[in-house]
N, C-alpha and C positions, 0 to 999 in steps of 0.2 A: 504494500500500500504506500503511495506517495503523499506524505503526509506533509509536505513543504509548500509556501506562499501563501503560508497561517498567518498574515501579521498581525491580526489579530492577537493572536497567541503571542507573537513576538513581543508587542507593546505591552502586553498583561502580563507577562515573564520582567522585564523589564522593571519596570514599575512594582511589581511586585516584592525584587530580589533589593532593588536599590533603597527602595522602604525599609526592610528588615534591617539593611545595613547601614544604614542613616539612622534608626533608633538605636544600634547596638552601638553605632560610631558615636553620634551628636556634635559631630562638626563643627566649630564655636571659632577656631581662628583660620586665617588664610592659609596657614601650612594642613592644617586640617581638612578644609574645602578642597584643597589642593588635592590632597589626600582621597580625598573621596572621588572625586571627578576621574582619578588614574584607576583607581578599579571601577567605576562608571564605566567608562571607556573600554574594559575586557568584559563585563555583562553586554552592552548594547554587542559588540561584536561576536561572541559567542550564543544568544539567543537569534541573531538575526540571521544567523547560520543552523541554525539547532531546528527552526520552525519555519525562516525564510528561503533563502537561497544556499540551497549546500556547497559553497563553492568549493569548498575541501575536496567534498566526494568528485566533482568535476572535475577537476583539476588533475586528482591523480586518476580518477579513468581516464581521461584525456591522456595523458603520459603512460600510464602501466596499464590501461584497457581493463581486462577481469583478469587479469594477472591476481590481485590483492583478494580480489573475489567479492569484489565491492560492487554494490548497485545503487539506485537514488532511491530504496526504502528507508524509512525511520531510522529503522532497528540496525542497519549498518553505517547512521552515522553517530552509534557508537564503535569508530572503529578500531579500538583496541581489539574489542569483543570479538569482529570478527579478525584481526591480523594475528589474536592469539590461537581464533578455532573455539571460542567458548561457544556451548550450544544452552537453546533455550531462551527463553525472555529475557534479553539486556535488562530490563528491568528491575530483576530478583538476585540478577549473582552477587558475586563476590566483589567486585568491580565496582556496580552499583553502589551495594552496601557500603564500601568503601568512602567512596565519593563522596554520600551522604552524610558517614560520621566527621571526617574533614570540613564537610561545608557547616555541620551543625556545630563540630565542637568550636568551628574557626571565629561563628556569631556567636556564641556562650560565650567564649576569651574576651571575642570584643567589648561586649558587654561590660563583663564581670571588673576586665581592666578600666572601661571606662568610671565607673562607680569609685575606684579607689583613686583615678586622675583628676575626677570633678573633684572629690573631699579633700585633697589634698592643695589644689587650687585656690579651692577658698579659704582652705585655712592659711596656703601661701607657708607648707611644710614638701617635704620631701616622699615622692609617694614610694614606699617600702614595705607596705603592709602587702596581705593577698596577696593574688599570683604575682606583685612586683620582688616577692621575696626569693622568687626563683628564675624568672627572668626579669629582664632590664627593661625588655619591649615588648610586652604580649600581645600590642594592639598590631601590631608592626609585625607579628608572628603569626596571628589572627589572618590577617589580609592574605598571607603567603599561601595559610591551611584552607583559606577557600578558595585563593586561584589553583592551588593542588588537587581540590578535589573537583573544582570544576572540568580539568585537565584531564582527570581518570574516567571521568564520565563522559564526554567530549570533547576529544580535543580536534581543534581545527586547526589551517596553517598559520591565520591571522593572530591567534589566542597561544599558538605556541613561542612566536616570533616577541608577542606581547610579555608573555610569562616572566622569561629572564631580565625585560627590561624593567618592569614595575618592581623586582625583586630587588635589584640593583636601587633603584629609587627608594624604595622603603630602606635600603641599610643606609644608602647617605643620607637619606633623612633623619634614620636611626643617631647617627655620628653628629650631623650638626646642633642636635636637642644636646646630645650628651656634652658639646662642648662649650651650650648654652647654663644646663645643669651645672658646670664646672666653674662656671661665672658667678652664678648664684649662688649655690650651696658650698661652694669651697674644697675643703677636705673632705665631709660627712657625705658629699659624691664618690668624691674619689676613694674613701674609704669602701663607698655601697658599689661602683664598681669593680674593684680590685675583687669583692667578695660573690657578688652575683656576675653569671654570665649575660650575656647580650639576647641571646635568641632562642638558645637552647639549656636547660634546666641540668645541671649534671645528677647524677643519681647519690653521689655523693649529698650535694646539699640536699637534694630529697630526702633524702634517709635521717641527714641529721634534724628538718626541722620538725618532718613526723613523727621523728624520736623523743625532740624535746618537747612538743607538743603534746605526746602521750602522758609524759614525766609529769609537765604543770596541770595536767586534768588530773594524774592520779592523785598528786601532791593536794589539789583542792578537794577530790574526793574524800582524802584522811582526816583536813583540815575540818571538814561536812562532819563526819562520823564522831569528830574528839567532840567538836562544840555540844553536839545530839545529846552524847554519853555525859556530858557533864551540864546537860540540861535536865 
């Protein structure tokens, strides 16, 4: 079934994905807007391909014909699905599912980060609580996990070419804050630097802070039980 020159669907895809991620983001200064409009820009061109005009699948029949084993249905332009041989509903595999947790857990980060960037904003402190306590950039790490899972579930030539450049963009945008932070905060950066990584959490620091995290629950569990017993 040729399922494409839906633009209907394309506009309601669109608008739908940039909502979600304009409430998770909240966009407030111009390196933020900025921000936003750059993954703007891989949505409209990966939906306008997804339900509009497959240029992808065109392109490479044009050049490798059924070589790929590719044709202008739906369901082949998930084409990993078919360049790997996966049989069955693209919809339900592995691949899928994939894709999905990437894109949802990439909106939870975003969120979750933004909530501890607004609070710290206004109180005009350093944000180091939550997830900034095991990355530096989760929002910034956020964007990547949902241009990745976009990727696994469609990927196209436009949105591949896209991929490494908005990455590259998010780190140096990543670098200029931090040397903005370094302005501001002083040592108590460069302290919370040196100690958290940038984009990736090491399992070390995980380990220690859900260890100590364990310690101060049990620690107030006893401190619960003494007060009880000598009530």
């Amino acid at each position: 079934m040729y399922d494409y020159g839906n633009w209907f669907l394309v506009i309601f895809n669109i608008i739908l994905f940039l909502y979600f991620i304009k409430s998770a983001f909240k966009p407030r200064t111009k390196t933020d807007w900025r921000t936003y409009k750059i993954i703007g820009a891989f949505i409209v061109a990966l939906f306008a391909e997804m339900y509009g005009f497959p240029l992808t699948i065109y392109l490479l029949t044009s050049f490798f014909g059924n070589k790929l084993g590719l044709d202008f249905t739906h369901d082949n332009g998930h084409i990993l699905n078919t360049l790997l041989g996966l049989k069955g509903d693209p919809h339900f595999n592995i691949l899928h599912i994939v894709s999905y947790a990437l894109i949802i857990g990439g909106l939870a980060l975003l969120g979750k980060a933004w909530e501890v960037l607004y609070k710290s904003q206004k109180e005009k402190t350093l944000a180091i609580t939550n997830v900034y306590k095991y990355i530096r950039h989760p929002q910034y790490l956020a964007f990547i996990l949902i241009i990745f899972g976009f990727l696994v579930q469609w990927p196209t030539l436009i949105t591949l070419i896209m991929a490494p450049i908005l990455i590259i963009r998010y780190i140096r945008l990543a670098r200029t804050e931090e040397k903005d932070m370094l302005k501001v905060f002083g040592k108590e950066y460069a302290k919370y630097k040196a100690r958290v990584p940038g984009f990736f959490p090491s399992i070390k620091l995980l380990i220690r802070n859900l260890t100590s995290s364990k310690n101060s629950k049990g620690e107030n569990y006893g401190k619960t039980d003494h007060f009880i017993q000598h009530n």
